[in-house]
N, C-alpha and C positions, 0 to 999 in steps of 0.2 A: 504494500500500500504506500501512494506517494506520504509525503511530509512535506510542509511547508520551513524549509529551513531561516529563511529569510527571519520566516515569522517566530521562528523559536529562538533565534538568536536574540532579535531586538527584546525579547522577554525577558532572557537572561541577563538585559543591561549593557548589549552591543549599541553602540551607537548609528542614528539610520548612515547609508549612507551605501558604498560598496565596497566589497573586499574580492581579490582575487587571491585565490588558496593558489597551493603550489600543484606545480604538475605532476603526475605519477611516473617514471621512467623505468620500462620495465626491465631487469636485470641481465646480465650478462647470462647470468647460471639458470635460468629460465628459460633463454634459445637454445644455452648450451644441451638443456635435458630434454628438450623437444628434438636437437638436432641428434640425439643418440636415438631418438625412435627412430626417425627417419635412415640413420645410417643403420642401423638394423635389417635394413632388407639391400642395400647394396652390398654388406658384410655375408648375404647370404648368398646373393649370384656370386660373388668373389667366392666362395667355398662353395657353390655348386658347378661352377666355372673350374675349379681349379682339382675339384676331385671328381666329379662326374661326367662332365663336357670333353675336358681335354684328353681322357683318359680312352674314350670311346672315339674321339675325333682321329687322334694318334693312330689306333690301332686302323679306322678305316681306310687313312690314307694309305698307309702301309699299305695295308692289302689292295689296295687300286694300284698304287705303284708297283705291286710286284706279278700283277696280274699284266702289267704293259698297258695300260691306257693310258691315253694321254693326255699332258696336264691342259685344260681349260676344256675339256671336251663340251660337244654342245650340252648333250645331255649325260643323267646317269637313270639304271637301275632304279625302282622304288626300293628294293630289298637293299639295295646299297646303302641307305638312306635311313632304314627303317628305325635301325638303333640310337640314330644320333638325334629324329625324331623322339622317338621314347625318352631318350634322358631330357631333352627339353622342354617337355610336356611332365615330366618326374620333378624337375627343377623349379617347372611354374605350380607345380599340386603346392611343394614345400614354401613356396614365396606367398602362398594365399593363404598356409598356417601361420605363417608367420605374422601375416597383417591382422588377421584374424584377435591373435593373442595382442598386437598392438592397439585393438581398439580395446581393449578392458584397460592397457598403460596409456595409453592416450584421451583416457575419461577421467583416470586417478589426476593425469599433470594439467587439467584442463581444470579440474574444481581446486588443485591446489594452487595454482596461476590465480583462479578468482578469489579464492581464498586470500592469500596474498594481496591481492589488490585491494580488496575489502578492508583490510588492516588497513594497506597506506592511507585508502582516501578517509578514513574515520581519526585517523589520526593527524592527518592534512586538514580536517574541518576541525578540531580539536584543537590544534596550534592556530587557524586564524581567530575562531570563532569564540572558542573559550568553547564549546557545545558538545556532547556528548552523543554519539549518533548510535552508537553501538546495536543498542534494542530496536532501533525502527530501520533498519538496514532491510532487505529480504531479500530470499533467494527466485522469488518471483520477477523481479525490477531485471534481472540479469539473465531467464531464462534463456530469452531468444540470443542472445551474446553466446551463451554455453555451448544451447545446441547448434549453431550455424558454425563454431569452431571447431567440436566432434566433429558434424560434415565434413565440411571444407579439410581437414589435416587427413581424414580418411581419407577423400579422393587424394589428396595429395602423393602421398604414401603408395597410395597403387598406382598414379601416374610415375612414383621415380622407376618404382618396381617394373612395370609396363615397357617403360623406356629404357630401363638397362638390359630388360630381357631380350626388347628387339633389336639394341646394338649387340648384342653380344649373340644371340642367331645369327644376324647378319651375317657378322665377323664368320662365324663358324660355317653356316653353307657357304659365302664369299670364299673362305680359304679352302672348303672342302672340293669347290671344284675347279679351284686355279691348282688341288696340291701343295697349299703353300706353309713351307715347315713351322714347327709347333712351336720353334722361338718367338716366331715372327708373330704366330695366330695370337699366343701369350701377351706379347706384347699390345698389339692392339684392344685385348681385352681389357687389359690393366688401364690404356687408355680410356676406355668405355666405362670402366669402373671409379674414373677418377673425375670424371662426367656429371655422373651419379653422384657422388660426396659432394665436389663443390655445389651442386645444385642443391644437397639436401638441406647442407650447411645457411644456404642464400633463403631457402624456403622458413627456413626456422628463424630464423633473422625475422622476416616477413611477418612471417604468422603473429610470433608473441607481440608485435609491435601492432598488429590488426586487432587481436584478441583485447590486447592494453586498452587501445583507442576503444572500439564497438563499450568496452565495462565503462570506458570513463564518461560516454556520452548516457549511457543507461544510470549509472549512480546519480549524474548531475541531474540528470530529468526524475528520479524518482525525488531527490531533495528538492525539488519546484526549482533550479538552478535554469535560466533557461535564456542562457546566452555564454560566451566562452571569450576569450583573448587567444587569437591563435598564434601560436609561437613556432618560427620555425626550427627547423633539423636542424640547422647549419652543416648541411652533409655539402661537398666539393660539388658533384652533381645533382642538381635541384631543379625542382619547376618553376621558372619564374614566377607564376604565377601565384607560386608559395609562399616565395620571399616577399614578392609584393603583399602579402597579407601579412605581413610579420609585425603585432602589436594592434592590430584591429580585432574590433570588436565585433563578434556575427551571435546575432539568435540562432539555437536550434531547429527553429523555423526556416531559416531563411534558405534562399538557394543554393547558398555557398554547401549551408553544413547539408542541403537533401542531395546534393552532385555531387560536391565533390570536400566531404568533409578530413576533419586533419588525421591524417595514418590509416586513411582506406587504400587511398591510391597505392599502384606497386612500388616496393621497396618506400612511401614517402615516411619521414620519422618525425612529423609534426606534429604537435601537441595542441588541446582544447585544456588551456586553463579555466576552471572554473569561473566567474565573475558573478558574484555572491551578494543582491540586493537585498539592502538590511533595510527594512521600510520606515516611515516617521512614527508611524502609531502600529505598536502591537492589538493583534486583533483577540 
């Protein structure tokens, strides 16, 4: 249920007027444990790659090679083919337990992320306000922030998974019928695998900084807050259009925050400081 913060502040003897609270900045160690989900399922084509792929890839070239075909031929055999299929299809069963078991750890760091936030902002209204928010918080104000996070990292998760499976098939029929030796095949997997990590790495950066933003717009609207100072990144690459907002003032209303509000956009890391009307007469 919302609250009228404004109004309980000026009660407890705040003068009217406004206050802008501080912003939340989500932590380092909060991507970093998101970004260990996500590298979970690249850690697993890298060991499905490197004990069941290669192991089968090896053996077929061999035997093509020593059969006398020759390397780039147009076509091959299905039975040629049939095993390297099989483990790839074995590799993808194992990449969909795994994501599987990630949604039950990707719902734990997702209430403990709001969790977390919950503290700072109660304690971020507590240092400006003098106010106590603790008991009129709820986990109702923040639902649709929770669930649209579960989604969004889920698909995410099976898009890294999706995408290093189909570099690394690639890789594997590409080499299986140019022939081309298993240093080489290695190699470019490790490539395909390192693909994978920086991306996961770059997603989880993203995500906790979506996540942050989506709670910080939900807590300021459930406390009747209902305007922001946007502040920006200061990242090297920015949208002007960011920078040019940097210390204006926008309603949660207005068009700015329903398009394009602060830390939706990809990668942006701009902040919606609270701006916290303390009214002349308590009601």
């Amino acid at each position: 249920m919302a609250y009228a913060l404004g109004q309980i502040a000026r009660r407890a003897g705040e003068a009217p007027g406004s206050v802008t609270l501080r912003i939340i900045e989500p932590t380092k160690t909060l991507s970093d444990d998101l970004a260990r989900l996500y590298l979970r399922v690249v850690r697993l084509w890298r060991d499905e790659a490197r004990n069941r792929l290669l192991p089968v890839y090896v053996r077929e070239v061999e035997r093509l090679t020593s059969d006398a075909q020759p390397p780039g031929a147009g076509s091959f055999q299905r039975d040629e083919a049939a095993d390297i299929e099989r483990q790839i299809a074995a590799a993808e069963a194992q990449a969909a337990a795994v994501i599987a078991v990630l949604s039950t750890d990707l719902s734990e760091w997702v209430f403990r992320a709001e969790g977390w936030h919950a503290d700072k902002f109660a304690a971020y209204v507590k240092s400006g306000t003098g106010v106590s928010i603790d008991a009129l918080m709820s986990q109702q104000a923040v639902r649709d922030a929770v669930q649209a996070a579960l989604a969004e990292n889920i698909g995410l998760i099976t898009s890294v998974s999706d995408q290093t499976r189909l570099r690394i098939s690639e890789i594997i029929w590409r080499g299986f019928q140019a022939r081309t030796p298993r240093r080489v095949i290695a190699r470019e997997i490790n490539h395909a695998l390192g693909l994978g990590r920086k991306r996961s790495l770059r997603i989880a950066v993203d995500q906790t900084t979506k996540f942050s933003a989506a709670l910080d717009r939900a807590r300021q609207e459930e406390a009747g807050i209902d305007a922001f100072n946007w502040r920006h990144s200061g990242k090297v690459h920015y949208r002007p259009e960011h920078k040019a907002r940097n210390g204006n003032v926008y309603r949660w209303n207005s068009a700015v925050a329903r398009t394009d509000p602060p830390g939706q956009a990809p990668f942006c890391g701009c902040k919606a400081a609270p701006v916290l009307i303390i009214p002349e007469e308590a009601e």
